[in-house]
N, C-alpha and C positions, 0 to 999 in steps of 0.2 A: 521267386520269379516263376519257377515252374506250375502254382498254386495258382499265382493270378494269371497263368497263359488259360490251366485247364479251365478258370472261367471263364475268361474272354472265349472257351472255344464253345462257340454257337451250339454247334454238332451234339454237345453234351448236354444240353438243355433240353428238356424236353417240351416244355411252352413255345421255345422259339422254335425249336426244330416244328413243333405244327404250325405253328405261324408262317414259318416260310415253305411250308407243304402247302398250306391255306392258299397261300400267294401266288403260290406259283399255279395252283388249279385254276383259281380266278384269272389269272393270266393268261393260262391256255383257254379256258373259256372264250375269255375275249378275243383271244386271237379267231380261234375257231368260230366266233361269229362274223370279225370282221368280215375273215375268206369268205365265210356263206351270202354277208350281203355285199361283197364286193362282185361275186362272179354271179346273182341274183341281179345284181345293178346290170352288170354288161351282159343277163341274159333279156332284160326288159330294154334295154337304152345304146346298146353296141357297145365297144371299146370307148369308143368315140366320147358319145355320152356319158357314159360313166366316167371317165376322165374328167369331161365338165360338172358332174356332178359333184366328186369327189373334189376336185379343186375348187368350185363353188365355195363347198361345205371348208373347205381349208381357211380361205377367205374370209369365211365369216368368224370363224373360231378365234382366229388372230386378230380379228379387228375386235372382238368380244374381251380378248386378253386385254387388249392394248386401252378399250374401255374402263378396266377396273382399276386404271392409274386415275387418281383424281382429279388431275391437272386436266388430262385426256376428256375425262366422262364431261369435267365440267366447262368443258369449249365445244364439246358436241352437242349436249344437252342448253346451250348459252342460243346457238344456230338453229334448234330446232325448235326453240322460244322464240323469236325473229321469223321464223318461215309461218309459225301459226297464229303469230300476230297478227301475218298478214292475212291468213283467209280470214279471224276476227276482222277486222276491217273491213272484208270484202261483203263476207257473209253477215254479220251481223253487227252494221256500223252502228255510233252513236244516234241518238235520237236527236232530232234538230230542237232546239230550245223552244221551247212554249209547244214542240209534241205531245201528245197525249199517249203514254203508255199504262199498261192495268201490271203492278205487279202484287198488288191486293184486290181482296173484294171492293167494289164500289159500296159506299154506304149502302146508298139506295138503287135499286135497281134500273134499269134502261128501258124507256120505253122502246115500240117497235123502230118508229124512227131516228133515233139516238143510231140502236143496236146497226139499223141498215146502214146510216152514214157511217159508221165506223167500217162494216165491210167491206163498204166499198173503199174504203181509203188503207184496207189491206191489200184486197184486191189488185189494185193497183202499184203496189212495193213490188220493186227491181223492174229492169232493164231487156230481159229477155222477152222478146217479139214472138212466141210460142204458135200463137196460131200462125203463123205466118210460113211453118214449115222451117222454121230453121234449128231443130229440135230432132240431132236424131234419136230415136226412141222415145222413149219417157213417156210420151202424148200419144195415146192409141186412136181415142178419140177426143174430140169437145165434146160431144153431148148436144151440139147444135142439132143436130137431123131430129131429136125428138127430146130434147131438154127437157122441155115442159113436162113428158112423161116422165118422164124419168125422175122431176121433182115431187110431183102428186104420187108418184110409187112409194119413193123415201118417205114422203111423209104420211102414210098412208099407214107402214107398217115399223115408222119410228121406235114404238116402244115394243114392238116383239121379240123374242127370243127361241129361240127353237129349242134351247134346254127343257123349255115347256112345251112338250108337243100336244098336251092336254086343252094347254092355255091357247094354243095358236097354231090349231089343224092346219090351216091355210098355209104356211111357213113351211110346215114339216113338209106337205106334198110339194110347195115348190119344188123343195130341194132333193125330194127324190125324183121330179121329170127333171130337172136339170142333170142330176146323174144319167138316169135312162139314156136319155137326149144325147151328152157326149156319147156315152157306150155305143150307143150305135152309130155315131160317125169314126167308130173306129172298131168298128165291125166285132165286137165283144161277143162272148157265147152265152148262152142264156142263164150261165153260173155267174157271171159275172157282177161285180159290185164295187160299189165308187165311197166316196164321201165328197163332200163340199167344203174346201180348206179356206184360207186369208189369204191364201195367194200360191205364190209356184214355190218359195222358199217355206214355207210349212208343208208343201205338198212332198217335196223332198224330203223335211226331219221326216216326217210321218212315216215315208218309205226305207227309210233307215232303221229307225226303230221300229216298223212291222220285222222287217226280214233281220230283225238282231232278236229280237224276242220270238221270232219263229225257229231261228237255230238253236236258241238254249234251250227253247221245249220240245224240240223235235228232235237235234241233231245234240243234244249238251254240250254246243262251244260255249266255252267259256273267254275267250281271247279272239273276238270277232273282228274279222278282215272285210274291206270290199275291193273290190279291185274296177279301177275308173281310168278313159280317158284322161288325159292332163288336162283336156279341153272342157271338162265336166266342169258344170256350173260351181261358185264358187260355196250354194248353201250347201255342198256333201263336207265341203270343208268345218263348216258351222255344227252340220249335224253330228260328224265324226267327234268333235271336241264337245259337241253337248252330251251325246252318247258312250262316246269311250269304244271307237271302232276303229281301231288302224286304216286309212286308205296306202292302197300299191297304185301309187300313178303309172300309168305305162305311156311311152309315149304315143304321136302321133305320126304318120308317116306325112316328109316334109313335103311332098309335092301333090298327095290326094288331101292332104288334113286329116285323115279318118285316121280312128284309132288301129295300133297295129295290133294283129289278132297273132300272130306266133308269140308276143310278146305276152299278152293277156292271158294266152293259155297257159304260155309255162309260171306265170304268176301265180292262178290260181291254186290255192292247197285246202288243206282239210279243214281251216279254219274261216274258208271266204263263203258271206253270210249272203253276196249277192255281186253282183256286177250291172255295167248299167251303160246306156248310150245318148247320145243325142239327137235329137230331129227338130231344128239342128243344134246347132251348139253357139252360145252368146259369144265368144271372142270372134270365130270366123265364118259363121253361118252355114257350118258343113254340117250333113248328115252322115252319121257314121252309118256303117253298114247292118243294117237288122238283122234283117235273113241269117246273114254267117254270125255274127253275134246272140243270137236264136237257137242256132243250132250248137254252138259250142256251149250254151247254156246249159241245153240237154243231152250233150255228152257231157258235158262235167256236173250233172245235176245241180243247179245251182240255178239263184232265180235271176231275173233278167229284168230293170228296170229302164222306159223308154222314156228319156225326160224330153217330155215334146210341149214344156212350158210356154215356150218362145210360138214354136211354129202350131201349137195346137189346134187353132181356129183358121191357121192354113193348109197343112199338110192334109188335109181330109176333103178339100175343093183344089186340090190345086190339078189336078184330070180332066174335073166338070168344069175348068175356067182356060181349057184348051191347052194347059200343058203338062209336062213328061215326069213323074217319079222314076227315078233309077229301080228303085224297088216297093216294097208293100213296110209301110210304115203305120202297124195295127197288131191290134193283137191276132191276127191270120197265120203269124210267125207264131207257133205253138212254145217257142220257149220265152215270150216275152209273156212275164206275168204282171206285171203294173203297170201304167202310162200316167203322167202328170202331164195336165192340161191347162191354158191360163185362161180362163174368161174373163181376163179385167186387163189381156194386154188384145190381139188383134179378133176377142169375142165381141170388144168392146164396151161392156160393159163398167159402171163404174169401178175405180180402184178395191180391190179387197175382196176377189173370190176366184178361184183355184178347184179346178176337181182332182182329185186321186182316182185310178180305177184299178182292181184288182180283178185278175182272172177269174177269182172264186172268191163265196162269201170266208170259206175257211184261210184264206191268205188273209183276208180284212182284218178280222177277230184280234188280229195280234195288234191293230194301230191301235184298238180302243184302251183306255183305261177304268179299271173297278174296282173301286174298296167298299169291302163287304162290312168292315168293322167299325165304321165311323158311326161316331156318338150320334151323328146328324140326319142318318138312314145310309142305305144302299147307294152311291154315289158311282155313277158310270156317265162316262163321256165318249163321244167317238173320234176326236183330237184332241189339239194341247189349247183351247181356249175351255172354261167352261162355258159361261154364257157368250153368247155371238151375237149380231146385228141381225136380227132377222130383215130391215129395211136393205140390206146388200143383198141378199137372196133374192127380195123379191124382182130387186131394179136388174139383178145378173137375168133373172126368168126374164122381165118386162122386155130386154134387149135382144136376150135370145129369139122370144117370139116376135118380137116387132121387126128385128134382120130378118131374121128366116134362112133357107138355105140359099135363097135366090140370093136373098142381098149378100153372103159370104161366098157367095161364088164371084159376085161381081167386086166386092172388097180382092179377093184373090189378085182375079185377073188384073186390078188395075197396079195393084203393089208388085207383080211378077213385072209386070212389062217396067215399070217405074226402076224395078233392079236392073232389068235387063238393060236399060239406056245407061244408067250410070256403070253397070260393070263394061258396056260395049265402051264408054269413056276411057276410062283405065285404062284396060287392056290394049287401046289405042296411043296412050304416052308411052314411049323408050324409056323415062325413066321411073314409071309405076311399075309394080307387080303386085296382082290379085295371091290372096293367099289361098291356093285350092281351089276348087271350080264350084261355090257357091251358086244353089239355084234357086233356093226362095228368097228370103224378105234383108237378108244382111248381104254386104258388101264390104270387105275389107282388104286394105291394100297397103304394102310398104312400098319403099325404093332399092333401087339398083343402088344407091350411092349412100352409103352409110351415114346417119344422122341426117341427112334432107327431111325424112320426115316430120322432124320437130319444126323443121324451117316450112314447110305446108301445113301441116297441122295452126302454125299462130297465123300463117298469111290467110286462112281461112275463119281460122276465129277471129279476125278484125275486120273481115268480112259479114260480121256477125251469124255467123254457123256454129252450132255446140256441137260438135263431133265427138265421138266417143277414141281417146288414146287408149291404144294397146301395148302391152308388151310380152315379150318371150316367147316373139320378134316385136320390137317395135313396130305398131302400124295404127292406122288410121280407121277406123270403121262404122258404118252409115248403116243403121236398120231402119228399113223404108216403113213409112206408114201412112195414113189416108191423107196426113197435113205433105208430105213430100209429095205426094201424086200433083199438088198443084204446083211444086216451086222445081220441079226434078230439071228443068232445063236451066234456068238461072243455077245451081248448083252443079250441076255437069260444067258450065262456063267456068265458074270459077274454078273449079278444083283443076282444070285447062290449065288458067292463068296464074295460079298458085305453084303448081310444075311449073311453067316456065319460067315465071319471077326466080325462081330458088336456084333451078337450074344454070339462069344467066350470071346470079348473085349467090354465091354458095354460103357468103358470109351471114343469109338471113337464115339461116341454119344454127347461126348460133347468137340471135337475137336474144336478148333478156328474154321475152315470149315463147322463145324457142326453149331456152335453158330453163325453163322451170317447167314446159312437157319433157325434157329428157331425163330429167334428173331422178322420177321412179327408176328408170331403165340403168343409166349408168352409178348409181351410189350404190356400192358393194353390200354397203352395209345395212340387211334389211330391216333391223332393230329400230335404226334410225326412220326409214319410212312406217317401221310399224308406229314408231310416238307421234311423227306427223300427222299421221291415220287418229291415232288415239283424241289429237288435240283438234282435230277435223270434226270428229262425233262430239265432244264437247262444246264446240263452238254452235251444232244445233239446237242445244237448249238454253245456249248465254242470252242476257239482257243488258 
């Protein structure tokens, strides 16, 4: 007996004895991280928030557990086949019998006439009345004010590419005055240098990976952070997971919107590659504050990225169109070293171009990519497409010069005033509230009375309105553009009588129409929206 106790004793072992040395450091480790980003949490979010955060995160862990019972996964995953049945139906219903669809080549080819009546009978698929203004966002412009140019440009410059600048001089200078051109509506220094992206979401990876590639040759992080508004566009999210960048969300202070800067500073450490703001920002159309975010950039040496994707082709007239910036939104602020711009949303121009601009050509350097060793020659690009549309380039120049600054000053002024009637709306119902005091081209608002907004949100989509649903707070949000500048009073009416329908009838709050805008908001379980999402993207390629 006393033979087999000394084996049983652990103590005498010395395998296990390291094992549970092993164990137990590992152990303390974890503990020792917890604490770090427990009191890191309640140094970014309050007690408050961290407690939300942390119970969140409890929540989801348990519902995650409780997934890997079979019975569980496969009643959830049974409902989440049903919910994307239905946007298949919605979005990409059967074909009517004796339709014509191509999911082959035709033998023979189409002539022109074939090829146009087929257009047009795309053309015309779904329901949504777009020109009409009841679209918020999405539709910057029609293309009506000078279509026709705009068709003889595309086809003009159809088969260019600007990888060949040899091939197609013409392409290459557009797209350096198009850079120029932004830079000096945002008052850039004579170092300054841009590129011409696909849009505001590559303008972002871009700036992600310049300033991730600039701190491992400058500064050797190897474990690159950025540190962002919660309110930041959702491609840093994108960029982060293509790049392999930690983001530190900080939050947003609940009554200005802007981001909170005690919180941002103490975030940042030795490993943050860049920090970044908005002018303004897509959930609630707030502008974070530059200047102080500028300045805490170059105290904390660390670069400063102004994503003014949204308001690009506003923020820069919105003075010369008779009204007030809180502050200087440019590179005037010495610690902002990038700005991304969208010319294809209020520049107008058609879909598919984005400028980046950087303080200095030596900031640029780091976006481009070069392999020296390829079988094929010297291969250098200065994004992540190779070849590019040179007919987008020319039609983004063709808009630019045809607006002018006059016509974006008048664009400005007509879309400020168009917020201003709608946000004087709101702020006019007892039971709206604007989130933050939004003063360019977005307007967004929830309610006093919890979940009403699901119940306005569907009284207005049967109204045939496409408003944009928010969450984390649920709200409601209208980014004006030149199609709303006609309908802003029939939409001010209703969103009136949408409050007070919900308000008399609270049960239209939880309308079928109502329950499938709440149901992002209230299902705990974000896995479950993420395969919704997943079966949503697959549903744009079904036939």
């Amino acid at each position: 007996m006393e033979a087999l106790t000394q084996q049983l004793d652990w103590r005498k072992r010395p395998l296990v004895t390291l094992l549970v040395a092993h164990a137990a450091l590992v152990y303390s480790t974890y503990l020792l991280n917890s604490i770090s980003h427990l009191f890191g949490s309640i140094r970014r979010d309050g007690i408050v928030g961290s407690l939300q955060v942390w119970a969140g995160k409890l929540i989801q862990d348990s519902i995650l557990l409780v997934r890997r019972v079979p019975l569980a996964n496969n009643a959830v995953n049974d409902e989440v086949a049903k919910i994307v049945k239905g946007l298949e139906d919605q979005l990409a219903p059967k074909v009517e019998p004796g339709e014509l669809e191509y999911l082959a080549l035709p033998s023979n080819g189409l002539n022109d006439t074939q090829v146009r009546k087929e257009l047009d009978r795309y053309e015309r698929m779904g329901l949504v009345k777009w020109q009409e203004g009841t679209v918020s966002g999405a539709i910057f412009s029609t293309g009506f004010e000078f279509g026709t140019l705009l068709q003889d440009t595309f086809g003009k410059f159809s088969g260019s590419n600007p990888l060949h600048p040899a091939v197609f001089p013409g392409v290459r200078r557009m797209e350096s005055e198009i850079v120029q051109m932004v830079l000096r509506m945002y008052n850039a220094p004579g170092s300054a240098a841009g590129s011409v992206s696909s849009g505001g979401t590559e303008s972002l990876l871009l700036a992600v990976k310049t300033y991730r590639d600039l701190a491992k040759a400058e500064r050797g992080i190897l474990k690159p952070n950025m540190v962002l508004p919660r309110t930041i566009h959702a491609a840093f999210d994108k960029a982060a997971e293509y790049f392999n960048v930690e983001i530190i969300y900080i939050p947003v202070d609940t009554e200005t919107g802007q981001v909170n800067l005690a919180a941002m500073r103490s975030a940042i450490n030795s490993n943050t590659i860049m920090i970044a703001g908005s002018a303004p920002n897509w959930p609630h159309g707030i502008i974070d504050d530059i200047p102080k975010l500028s300045a805490l950039a170059l105290q904390k040496q660390v670069p400063l990225h102004v994503d003014a994707c949204l308001g690009g082709f506003i923020v820069p007239f919105v003075e010369k169109a008779g009204f007030a910036l809180p502050y200087v939104v440019d590179f005037r602020n010495e610690g902002v070293t990038s700005i991304s711009c969208d010319s294809h949303k209020y520049g107008l121009a058609p879909k598919g171009t984005s400028i980046i601009m950087y303080r200095s050509k030596q900031i640029r350097k780091y976006q481009y990519f070069v392999s020296t060793e390829w079988p094929g020659g010297v291969y250098a690009s200065p994004s992540i497409p190779g070849s590019r549309s040179g007919a987008l380039i020319a039609t983004c120049w063709v808009s630019m010069l045809r607006i002018g600054e006059d016509g974006y000053v008048k664009l400005t002024r007509d879309i400020l005033q168009t917020q201003c009637k709608i946000k004087e709306t709101i702020s006019s119902i007892p039971t709206l509230k604007l989130i933050g005091d939004p003063i360019l081209m977005v307007v967004t608002f929830t309610t006093t009375k919890p979940g009403a907004i699901f119940g306005i949100l569907a009284e207005l989509d049967s109204k045939g309105w496409h408003l944009n649903a928010q969450q984390k707070p649920a709200a409601i949000q209208i980014a004006c553009t030149s199609l709303t500048v006609q309908c802003v009073d029939k939409l001010c009416s209703d969103i009136r009588d949408a409050a007070d329908r919900v308000d008399k009838d609270p049960s239209l709050a939880k309308s079928e129409s109502a329950s499938i805008y709440s149901a992002v908001n209230v299902v705990p379980d974000r896995t479950i929206i993420r395969d919704i999402a997943i079966g949503f993207v697959d549903t744009l390629t079904k036939v």
